[in-house]
C-alpha positions in Angstrom: -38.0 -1.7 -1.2 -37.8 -0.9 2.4 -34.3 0.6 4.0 -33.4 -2.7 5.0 -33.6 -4.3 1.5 -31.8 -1.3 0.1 -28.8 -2.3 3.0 -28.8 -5.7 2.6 -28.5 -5.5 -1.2 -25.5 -3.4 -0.8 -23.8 -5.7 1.5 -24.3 -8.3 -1.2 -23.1 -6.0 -3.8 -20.0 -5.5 -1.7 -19.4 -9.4 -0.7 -20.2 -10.3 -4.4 -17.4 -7.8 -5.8 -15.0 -9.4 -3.1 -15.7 -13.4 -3.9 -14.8 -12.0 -7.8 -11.6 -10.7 -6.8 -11.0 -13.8 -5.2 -12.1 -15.7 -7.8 -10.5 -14.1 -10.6 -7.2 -14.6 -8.8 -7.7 -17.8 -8.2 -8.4 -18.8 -11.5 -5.7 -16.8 -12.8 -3.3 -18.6 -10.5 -4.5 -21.7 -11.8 -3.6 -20.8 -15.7 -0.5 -19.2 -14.6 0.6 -22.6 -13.3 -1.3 -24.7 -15.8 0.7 -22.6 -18.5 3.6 -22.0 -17.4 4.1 -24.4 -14.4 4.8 -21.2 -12.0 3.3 -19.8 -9.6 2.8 -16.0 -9.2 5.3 -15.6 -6.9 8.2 -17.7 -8.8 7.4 -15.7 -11.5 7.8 -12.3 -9.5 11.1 -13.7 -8.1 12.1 -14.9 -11.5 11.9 -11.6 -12.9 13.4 -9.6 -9.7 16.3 -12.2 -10.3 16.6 -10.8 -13.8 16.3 -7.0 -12.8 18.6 -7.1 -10.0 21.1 -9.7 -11.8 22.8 -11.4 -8.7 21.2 -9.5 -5.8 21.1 -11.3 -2.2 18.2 -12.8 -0.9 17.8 -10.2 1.5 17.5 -7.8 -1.7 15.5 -10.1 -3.7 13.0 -10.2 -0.3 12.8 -6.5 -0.1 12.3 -6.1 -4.3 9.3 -8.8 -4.4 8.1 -7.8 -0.7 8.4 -11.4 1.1 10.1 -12.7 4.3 13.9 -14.1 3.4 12.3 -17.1 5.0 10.3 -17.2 2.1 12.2 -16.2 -0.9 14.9 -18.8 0.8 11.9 -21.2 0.3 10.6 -20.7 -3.2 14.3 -20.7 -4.2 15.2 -24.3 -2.5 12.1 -25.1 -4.9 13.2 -23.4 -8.3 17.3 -24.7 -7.9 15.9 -27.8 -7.8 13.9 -27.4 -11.3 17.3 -25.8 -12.3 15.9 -22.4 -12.5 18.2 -20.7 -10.5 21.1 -21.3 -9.2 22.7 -19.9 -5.9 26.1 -18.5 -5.2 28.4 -17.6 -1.8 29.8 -14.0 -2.6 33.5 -14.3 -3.4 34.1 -11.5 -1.2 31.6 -12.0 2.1 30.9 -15.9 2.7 28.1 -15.0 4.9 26.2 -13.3 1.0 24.3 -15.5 -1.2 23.7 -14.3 -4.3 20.9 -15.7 -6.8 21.4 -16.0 -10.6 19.1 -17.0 -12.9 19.7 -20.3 -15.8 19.4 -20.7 -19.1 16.0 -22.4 -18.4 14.6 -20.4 -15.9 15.6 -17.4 -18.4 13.6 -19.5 -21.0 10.7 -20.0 -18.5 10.4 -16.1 -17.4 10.1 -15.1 -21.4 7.2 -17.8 -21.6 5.5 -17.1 -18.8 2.4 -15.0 -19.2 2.3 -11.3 -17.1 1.1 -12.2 -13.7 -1.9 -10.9 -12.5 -0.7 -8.3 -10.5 1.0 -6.6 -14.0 -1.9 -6.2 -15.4 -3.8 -4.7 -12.5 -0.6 -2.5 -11.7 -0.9 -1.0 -15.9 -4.8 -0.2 -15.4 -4.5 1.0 -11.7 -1.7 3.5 -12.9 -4.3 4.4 -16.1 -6.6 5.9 -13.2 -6.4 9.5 -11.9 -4.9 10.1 -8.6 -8.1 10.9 -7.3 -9.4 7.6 -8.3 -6.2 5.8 -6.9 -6.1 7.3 -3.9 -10.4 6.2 -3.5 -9.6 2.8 -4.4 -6.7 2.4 -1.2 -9.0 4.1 1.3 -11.9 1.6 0.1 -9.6 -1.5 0.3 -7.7 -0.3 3.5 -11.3 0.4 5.4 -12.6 -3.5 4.0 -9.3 -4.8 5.1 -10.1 -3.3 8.6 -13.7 -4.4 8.5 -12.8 -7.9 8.0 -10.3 -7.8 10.5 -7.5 -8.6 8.2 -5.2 -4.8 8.8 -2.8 -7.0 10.6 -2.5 -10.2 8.5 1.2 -10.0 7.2 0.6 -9.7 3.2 2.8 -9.2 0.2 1.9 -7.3 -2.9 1.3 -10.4 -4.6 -2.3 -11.2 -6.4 -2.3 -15.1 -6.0 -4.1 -17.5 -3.9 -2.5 -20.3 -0.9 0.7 -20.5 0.2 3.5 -18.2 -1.3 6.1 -20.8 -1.4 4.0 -23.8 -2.6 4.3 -25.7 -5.5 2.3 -28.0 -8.0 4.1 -30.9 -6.6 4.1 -30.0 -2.6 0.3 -29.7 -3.1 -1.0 -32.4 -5.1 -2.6 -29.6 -7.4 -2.3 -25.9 -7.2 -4.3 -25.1 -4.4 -4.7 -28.1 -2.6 -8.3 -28.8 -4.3 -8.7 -32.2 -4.9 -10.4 -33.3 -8.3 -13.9 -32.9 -8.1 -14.5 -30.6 -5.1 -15.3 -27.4 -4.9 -14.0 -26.6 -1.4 -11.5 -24.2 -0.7 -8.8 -25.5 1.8 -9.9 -23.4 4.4 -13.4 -24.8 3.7 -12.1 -28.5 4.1 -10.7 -27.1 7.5 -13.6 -26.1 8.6 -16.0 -28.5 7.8 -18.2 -26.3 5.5 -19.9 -28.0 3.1 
């Protein structure tokens, strides 16, 4: 095996182990809504709703690390299912508080632990050194693929934060059948 067989084989060792973390997530977002009828990031709100019991969108935005543009957005979506509900503070008009219901308490208990749970229990299993390896690794690919600057929450799902089952036809906007990605479709890769 020549130099050049020995780079190229770790390129595709590299790209391989990326497509899998895309692929798990994707296919984890896709039980996650098949299951629970959530997406990752209703769930993460769901359960910042709970922990900060009545916070402000602006909180709930800085707790679950999305734009108030967004959070705004993915509530508009869960009110409607009668998830949440949304209140003006008694005391400044300008404050809107978020609370969750009965049922969206109900769908938070049976919703499984979002991807990024899981991955947060075993990454805090790992020693500092390891932890601190693992960031440099992903900081230096995010660079490499030109991506440093692409605004990103910590939130391991796939598409649109503030999408829905019904807003998409399906969950990521794959119709039945095909095995293109949207940003396949978009680009005319077959």
């Amino acid at each position: 095996m020549t130099a050049q067989d020995m780079e190229l084989d770790r390129i595709d060792e590299v790209l391989t182990s990326l497509r899998r973390v895309i692929r798990a997530t994707d296919l984890h977002s896709r039980q996650l809504a098949k299951i629970s009828g959530l997406t990752a990031p209703q769930i993460l709100l769901l359960q910042a709703i709970r922990k900060l019991e009545g916070a402000t969108i602006g909180d709930l935005a800085k707790e679950v690390s999305l734009s108030q543009a967004t959070v705004t957005s993915i509530l508009d979506r869960m009110e409607k299912r009668g998830l949440v509900q949304r209140e003006r503070s008694s005391v400044d008009k300008r404050k809107v508080h978020a609370c969750l219901t009965e049922q969206g308490m109900a769908s938070l208990q049976d919703a499984p632990m979002p991807l990024q749970d899981q991955f947060a229990r075993q990454f805090n299993d790992l020693q500092e050194w390891e932890q601190t390896s693992i960031i440099a690794a992903l900081q230096r690919v995010a660079y490499m693929m030109d991506a440093e600057h692409i605004d990103a929450s910590p939130v391991l799902d796939v598409g649109t934060l503030d999408r829905t089952l019904e807003t998409t036809g399906n969950l990521h906007g794959l119709h039945q059948g095909s095995a293109k990605t949207p940003q396949e479709s978009s680009s005319g890769k077959n």
